[in-house]
C-alpha positions as CSV (number, residue, x, y, z in Angstrom):
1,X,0.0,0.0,0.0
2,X,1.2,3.2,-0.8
3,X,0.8,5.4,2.1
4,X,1.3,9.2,2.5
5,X,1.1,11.8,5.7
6,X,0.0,15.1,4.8
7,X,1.2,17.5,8.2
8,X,0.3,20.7,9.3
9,X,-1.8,23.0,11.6
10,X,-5.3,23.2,9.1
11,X,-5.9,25.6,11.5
12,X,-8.3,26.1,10.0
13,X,-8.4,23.4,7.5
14,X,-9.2,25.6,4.3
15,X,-10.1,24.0,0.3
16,X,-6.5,24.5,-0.5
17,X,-5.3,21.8,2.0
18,X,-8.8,19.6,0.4
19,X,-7.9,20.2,-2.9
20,X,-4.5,18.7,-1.8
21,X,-5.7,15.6,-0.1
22,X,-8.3,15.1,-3.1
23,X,-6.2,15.2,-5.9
24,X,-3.4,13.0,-3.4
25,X,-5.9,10.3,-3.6
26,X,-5.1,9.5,-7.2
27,X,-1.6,9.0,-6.1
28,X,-1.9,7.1,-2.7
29,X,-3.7,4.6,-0.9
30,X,-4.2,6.1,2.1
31,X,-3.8,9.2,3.2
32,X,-3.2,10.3,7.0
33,X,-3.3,13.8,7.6
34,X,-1.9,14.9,10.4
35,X,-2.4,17.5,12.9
36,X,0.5,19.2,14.3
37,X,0.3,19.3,17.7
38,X,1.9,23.0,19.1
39,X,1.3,23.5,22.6
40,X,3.0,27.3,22.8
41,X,0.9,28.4,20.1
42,X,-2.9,29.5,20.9
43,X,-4.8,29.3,17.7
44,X,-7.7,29.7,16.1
45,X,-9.2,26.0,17.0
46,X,-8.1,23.3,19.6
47,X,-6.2,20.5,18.5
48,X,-8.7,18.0,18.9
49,X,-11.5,20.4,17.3
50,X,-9.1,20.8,14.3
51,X,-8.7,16.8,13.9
52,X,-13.0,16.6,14.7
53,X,-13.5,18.8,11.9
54,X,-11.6,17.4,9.0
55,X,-12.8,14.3,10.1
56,X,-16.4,15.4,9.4
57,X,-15.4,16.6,6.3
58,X,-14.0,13.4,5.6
59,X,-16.4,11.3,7.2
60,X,-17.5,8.1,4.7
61,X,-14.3,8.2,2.8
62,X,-12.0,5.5,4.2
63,X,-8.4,6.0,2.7
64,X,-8.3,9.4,5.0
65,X,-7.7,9.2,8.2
66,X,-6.8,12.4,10.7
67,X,-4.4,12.3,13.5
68,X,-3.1,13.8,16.3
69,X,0.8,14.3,16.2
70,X,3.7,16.0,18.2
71,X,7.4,15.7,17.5
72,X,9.2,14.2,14.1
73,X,7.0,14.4,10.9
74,X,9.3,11.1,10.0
75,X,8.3,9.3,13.3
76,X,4.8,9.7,12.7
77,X,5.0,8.0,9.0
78,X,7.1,5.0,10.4
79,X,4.1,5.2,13.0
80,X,1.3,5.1,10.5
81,X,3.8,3.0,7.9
82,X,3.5,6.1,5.8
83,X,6.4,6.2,3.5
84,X,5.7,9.5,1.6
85,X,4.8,12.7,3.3
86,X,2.6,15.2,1.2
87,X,3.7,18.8,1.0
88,X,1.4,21.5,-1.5
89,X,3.5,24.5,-2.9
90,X,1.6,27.5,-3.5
91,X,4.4,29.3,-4.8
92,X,8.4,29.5,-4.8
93,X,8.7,30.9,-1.3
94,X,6.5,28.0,-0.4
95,X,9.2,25.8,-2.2
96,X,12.4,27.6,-0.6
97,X,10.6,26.9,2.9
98,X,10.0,23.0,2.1
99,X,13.2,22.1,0.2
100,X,15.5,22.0,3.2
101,X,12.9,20.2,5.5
102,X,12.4,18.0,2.6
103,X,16.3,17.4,2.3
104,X,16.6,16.9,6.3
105,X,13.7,13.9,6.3
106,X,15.1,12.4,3.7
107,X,18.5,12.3,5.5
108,X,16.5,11.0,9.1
109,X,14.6,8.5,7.2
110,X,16.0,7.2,3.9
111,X,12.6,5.5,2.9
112,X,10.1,8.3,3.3
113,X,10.1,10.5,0.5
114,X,8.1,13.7,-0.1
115,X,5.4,14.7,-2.5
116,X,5.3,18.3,-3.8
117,X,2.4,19.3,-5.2
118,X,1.6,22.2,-6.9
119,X,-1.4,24.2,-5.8
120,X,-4.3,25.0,-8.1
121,X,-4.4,28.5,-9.6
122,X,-7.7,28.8,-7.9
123,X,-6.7,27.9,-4.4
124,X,-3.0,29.1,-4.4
125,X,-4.1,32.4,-2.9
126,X,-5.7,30.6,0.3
127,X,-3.4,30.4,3.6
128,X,-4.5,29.2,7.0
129,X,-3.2,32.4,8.4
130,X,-5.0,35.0,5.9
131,X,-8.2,32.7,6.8
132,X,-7.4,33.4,10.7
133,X,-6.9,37.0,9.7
134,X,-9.9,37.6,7.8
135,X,-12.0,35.6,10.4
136,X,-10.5,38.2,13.1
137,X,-11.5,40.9,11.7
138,X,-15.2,40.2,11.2
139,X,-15.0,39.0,7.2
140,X,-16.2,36.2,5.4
141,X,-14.2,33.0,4.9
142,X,-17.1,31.1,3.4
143,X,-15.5,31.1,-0.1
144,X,-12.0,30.0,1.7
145,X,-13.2,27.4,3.9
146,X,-15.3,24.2,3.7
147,X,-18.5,24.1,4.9
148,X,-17.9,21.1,7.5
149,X,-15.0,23.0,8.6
150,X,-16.8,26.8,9.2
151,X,-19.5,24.9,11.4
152,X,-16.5,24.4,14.4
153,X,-15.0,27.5,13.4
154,X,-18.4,29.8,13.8
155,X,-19.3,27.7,16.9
């Protein structure tokens, strides 16, 4: 089985991290995505409310599965037996960020490669943290955000 971890905050989950897993599921078998777990950063939704809601918006489909994680994006795939980890670029900052984590996993753990893929032009503008923003001062997101995802962020 080929399976991949797709890491991050989603917080919140937006339809530029869905697009990702979506289009990932031609690729892999499974697909973990996995919620960082940061406990000196307050955010915008819990931990375990981030992992409740993508798991409604994935509820049914059985080759996703949503996780808690803390520590070693690498020791979470040999966890899972993930042996890719899915990274989306939105642009070439994005890419200068990734490249060296990339590098550093690959040294740590030979057999887990990582996935870039590129975003859609129409979801390349979307950012967890310009949702956050947005959402703080008193806009919409609706547009930016998945329905399954707005109903814990609106509360």
């Amino acid at each position: 089985m080929k399976i991949a971890v797709f890491p991050g905050s989603f917080d919140p989950f937006t339809y530029a991290h869905k697009d990702l897993v979506d289009r990932s599921l031609t690729l892999f078998d499974k697909v973990y995505i996995a919620v960082g777990v940061n406990a000196s950063k307050k955010g915008l939704m819990g931990n375990e409310e981030r992992k409740l809601a993508i798991e409604e918006l994935y509820r049914g489909q059985d080759r996703v599965e949503v996780g808690l994680f803390t520590g070693l994006t690498v020791e979470y795939c040999k966890k899972v037996g993930a042996t890719f980890i899915l990274r989306g670029l939105r642009n070439t900052k994005d890419f200068e960020y990734e490249d060296p984590i990339a590098q550093n996993n690959l040294i740590m753990a030979p057999s887990i490669e990582t996935y870039f893929l590129i975003s859609r032009s129409g979801t390349a503008h979307i950012s967890s943290t310009i949702v956050r923003d947005i959402l703080n001062n008193g806009g919409n997101v609706d547009k930016l955000v998945p329905p399954e995802i707005l109903a814990f962020v609106k509360g």
